[in-house]
N, C-alpha and C positions, 0 to 999 in steps of 0.2 A: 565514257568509253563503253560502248555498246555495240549489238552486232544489229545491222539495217535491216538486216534479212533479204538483200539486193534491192530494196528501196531506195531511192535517192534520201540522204542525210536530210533535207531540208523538210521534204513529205515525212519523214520518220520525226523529225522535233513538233511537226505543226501535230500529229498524231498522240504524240506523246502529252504536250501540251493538253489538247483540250483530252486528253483522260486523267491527266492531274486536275484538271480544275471541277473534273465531269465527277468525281472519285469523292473530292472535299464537299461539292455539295450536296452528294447525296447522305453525307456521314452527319454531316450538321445540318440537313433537315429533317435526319429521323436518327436523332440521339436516344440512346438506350435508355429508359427509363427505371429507375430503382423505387422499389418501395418497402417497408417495413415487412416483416414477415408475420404472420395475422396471429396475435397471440390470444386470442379470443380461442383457440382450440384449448388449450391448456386451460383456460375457468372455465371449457364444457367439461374439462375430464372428472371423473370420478373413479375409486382406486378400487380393487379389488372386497365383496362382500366380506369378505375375511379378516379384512385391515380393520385397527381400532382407530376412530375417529372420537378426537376431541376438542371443544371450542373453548378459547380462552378470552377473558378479557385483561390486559398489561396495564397497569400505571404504576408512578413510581413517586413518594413518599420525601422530599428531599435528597432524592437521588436513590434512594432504597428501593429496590421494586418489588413490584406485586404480581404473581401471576394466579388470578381468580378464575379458578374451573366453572365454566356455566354447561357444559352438557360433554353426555360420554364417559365420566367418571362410572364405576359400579356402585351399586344400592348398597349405602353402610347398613348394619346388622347392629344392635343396641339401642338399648332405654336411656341413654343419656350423650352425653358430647364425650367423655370419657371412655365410655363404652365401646360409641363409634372409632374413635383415635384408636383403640386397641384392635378392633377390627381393620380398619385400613394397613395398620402397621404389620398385622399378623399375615392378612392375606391378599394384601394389595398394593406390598411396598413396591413393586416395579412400575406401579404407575406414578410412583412419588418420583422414583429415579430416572424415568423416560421424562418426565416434566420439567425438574430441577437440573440434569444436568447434562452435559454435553447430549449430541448434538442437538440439542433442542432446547436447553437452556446451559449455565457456566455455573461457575463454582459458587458462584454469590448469590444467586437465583432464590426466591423466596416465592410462595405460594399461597393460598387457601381455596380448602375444600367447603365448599356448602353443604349444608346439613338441617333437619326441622332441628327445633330450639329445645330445650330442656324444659322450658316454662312459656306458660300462655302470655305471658306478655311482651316476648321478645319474637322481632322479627322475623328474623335464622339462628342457624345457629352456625359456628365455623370450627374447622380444623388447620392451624398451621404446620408447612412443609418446608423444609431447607434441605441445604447438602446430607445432614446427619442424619435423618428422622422428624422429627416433627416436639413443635417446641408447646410450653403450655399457656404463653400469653404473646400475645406483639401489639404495641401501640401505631409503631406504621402500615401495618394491616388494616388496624381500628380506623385509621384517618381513609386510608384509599378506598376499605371496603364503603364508608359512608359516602365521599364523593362519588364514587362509580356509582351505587344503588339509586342514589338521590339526582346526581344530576340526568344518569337515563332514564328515569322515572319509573323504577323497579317500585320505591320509597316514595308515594307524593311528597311532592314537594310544596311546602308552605313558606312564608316568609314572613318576620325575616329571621326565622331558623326554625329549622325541620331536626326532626328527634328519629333517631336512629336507636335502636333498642338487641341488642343480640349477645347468645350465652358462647362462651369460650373456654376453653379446657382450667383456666386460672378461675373462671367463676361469671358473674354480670356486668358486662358494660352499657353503658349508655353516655349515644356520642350525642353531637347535637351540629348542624352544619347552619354555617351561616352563610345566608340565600341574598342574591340582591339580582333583581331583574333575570332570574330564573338560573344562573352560574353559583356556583358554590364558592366565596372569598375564603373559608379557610374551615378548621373543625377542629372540637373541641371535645375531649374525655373526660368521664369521670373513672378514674380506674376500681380496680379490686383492693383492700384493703393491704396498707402495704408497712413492712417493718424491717426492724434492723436486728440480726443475729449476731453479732460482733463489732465493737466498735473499737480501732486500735490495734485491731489483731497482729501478731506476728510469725512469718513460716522461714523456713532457709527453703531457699529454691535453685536446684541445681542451675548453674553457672551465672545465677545472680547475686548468689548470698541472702543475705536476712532482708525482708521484704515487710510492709508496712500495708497492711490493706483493710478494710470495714467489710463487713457479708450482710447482704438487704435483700428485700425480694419487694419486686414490684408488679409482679404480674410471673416472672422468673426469678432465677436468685442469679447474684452477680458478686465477683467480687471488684471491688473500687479500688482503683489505685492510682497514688501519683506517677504522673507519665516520668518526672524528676531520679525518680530511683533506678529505676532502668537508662538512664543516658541517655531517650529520646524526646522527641515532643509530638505535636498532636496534630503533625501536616501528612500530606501526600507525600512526602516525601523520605518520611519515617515506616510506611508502610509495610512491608515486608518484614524490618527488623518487632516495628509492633506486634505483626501476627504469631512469628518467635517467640518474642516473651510472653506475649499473652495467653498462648498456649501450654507455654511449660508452665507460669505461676498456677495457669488455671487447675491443669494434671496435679500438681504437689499440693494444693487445698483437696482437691477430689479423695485425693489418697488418706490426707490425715484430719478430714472435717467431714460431719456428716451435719447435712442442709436438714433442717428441721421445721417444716412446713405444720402448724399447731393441727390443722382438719385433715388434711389432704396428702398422703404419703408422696401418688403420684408427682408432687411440684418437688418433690426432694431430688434436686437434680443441680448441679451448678451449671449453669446457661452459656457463665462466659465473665470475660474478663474488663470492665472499663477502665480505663486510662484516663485521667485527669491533667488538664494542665491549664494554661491562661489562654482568654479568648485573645483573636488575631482583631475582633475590635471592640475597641474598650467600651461600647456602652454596653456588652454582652457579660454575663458573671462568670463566664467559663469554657472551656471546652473541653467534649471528650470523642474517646475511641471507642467504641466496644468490637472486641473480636471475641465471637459467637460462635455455637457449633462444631467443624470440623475445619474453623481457622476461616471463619468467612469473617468478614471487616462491613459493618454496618456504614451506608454511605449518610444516612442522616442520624441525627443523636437519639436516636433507640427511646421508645416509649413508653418500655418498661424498665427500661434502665434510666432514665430521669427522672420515673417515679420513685426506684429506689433510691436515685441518690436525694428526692425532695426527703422521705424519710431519714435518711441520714444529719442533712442538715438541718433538720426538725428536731431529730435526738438530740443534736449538740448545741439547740438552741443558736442558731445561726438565719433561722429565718422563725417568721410568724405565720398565723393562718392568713390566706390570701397575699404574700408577700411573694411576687412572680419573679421567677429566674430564668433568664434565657441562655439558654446552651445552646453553642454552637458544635455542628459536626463534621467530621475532617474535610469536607468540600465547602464549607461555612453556611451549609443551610440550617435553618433556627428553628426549634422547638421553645414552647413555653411552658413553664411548669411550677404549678402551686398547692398548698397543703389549702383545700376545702374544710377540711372539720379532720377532730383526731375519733379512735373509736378502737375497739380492742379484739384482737386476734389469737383465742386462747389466754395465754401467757404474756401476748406480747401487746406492745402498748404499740397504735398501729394508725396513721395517715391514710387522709382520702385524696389522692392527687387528682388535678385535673392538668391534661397536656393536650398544648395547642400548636398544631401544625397546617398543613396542606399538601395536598396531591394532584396529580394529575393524570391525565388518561392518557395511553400510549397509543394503543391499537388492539385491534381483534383479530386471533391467531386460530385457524384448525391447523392441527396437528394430528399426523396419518402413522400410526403403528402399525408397520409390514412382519408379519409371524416371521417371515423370510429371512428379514434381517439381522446379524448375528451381530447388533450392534442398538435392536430394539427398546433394548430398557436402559439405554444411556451408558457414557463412563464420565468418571473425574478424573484430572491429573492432579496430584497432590504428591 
């Protein structure tokens, strides 16, 4: 139904006709063409001189990550690793909490700062960062910092293992990576001399009751506990109520123990709480939790917290020198860990562990601080 415009009907369809068919081929021979929008402008941008830029490199330890400051951090101030840690904390804690947490990192985020070394014959030296402040030893730092150095070839690398050497707020490590066809297969520590402050101990802990735990330090001090007394175990799936108990047992030691570190006041700090229970497979000796900090949950079995619990098992004559334990950590990734030789800390009668892991490399991150932003040095939800 149409108007001819006093055309004959028949001249009006034969008209109509070829401007239908005249209309379709012109549309499908010059189809509109789309193409991506050029995002090569945005890696030309560069942000305001004002903004603080900083370069990261990411890998993560059994699930644990690492975030390793390589440039943009401020010039630490101090004659030793200690010194530095007091300086960053005193006047440069907002760039721990732009790094560690929202939006640029999360609640479980873990760090290190680079540093020269306290002694000439270690490579760097480091400061570690979490949610809370900054802690005084970490074993899965020790594993990632040496793969990262060693395999981008910061650390020549030799084979078939290359010696990694650096001082840490706990005291000297030295790792050792083993090399094959130039890839790093796993890494190995010798820790800081490590012992037991309580074995058996007992607290009441609000809304748990009377509680059963050992105090060790491995690099930190920790208190150990059966996961069994609390009514949980040592999955993913116990997670949240772990961080709960882990945190109030941790609180009601804090309050009524004082951590007793023989040289070093600084280490007088309790770290955090592990959790013990049975491995999920049985050729492993165990499993645990540690929730650390301000309730962060360690995703691999913590490398200072295996060296205390090697001391622990060491005091109760439970293992011998060189006799390896593998723990597993709430996601089942494996540490190894062994008493080296024994040797004495003050007072205290004291193990040398060595803990074997691996890591890997995530990626490389600049990260841009806008003055502007009223959201620049991060938040946490807790």
């Amino acid at each position: 139904r149409y108007d001819t415009g006093g055309k004959c009907k028949k001249c009006f369809d034969c008209y109509y006709d070829y401007y239908r068919r005249n209309l379709y081929f012109t549309y499908t021979s010059f189809k509109i063409k789309t193409s991506l929008i050029d995002l090569n402008q945005i890696k030309r941008y560069n942000p305001s001189k004002e903004w603080f830029e900083i370069q990261t490199i990411d890998a993560h330890t059994g699930g644990e990550p690492l975030r390793i400051i390589i440039s943009g951090y401020p010039e630490l101030k101090g004659k030793t690793i200690l010194e530095k840690r007091k300086n960053a904390k005193d006047d440069f804690d907002n760039f721990r909490k732009a790094l560690m947490w929202e939006p640029r990192g999360h609640a479980d985020m873990y760090g290190a700062i680079i540093v020269e070394p306290d002694s000439v014959d270690s490579h760097f030296g480091v400061i570690f960062i979490h949610n809370d402040g900054y802690s005084t030893g970490c074993g899965h730092a020790v594993i990632a910092l040496t793969k990262v150095f060693v395999e981008t070839g910061l650390i020549p690398i030799a084979e078939p293992e290359t010696e990694v050497r650096m001082d840490v707020p706990s005291g000297f490590i030295r790792s050792f990576a083993k090399v094959k066809n130039g890839k790093v297969e796993s890494v190995r520590f010798q820790n800081v001399p490590s012992f037991v402050q309580k074995l058996n101990a007992e607290i009441n802990v609000p809304r748990l009751g009377k509680i059963k735990y050992d105090l060790a330090f491995g690099g930190a001090f920790y208190a150990v506990v059966d996961v069994d007394q609390v009514g949980l175990d040592c999955s993913k799936k116990s997670y949240n109520d772990l961080i709960k108990a882990g945190m109030i047992i941790k609180h009601a030691i804090m309050e009524e123990v004082e951590m007793n570190h023989p040289t070093e006041p600084e280490m007088n700090y309790l770290y955090g709480t592990i959790f013990t229970g049975p491995p999920k497979d049985a050729r492993n000796h165990s499993r645990n939790v540690c929730i650390f900090a301000e309730g962060e949950v360690d995703r691999c079995p913590t490398g200072t917290g295996v060296s205390a619990r090697a001391a622990i098992h060491y005091a109760r004559n439970e293992i011998v020198n060189e006799e390896t334990l593998t723990i597993e950590s709430i996601l089942g990734s494996n540490f190894h860990v062994k008493v080296l030789k024994t040797t004495t800390l003050g007072d205290y009668e004291s193990v040398i562990p060595e803990v074997c892991g691996n890591a890997f490399i995530t990626g490389k991150n600049t990260f841009w601080i806008n003055p502007e932003d009223p959201l620049k040095d991060g938040f946490i939800l807790s």
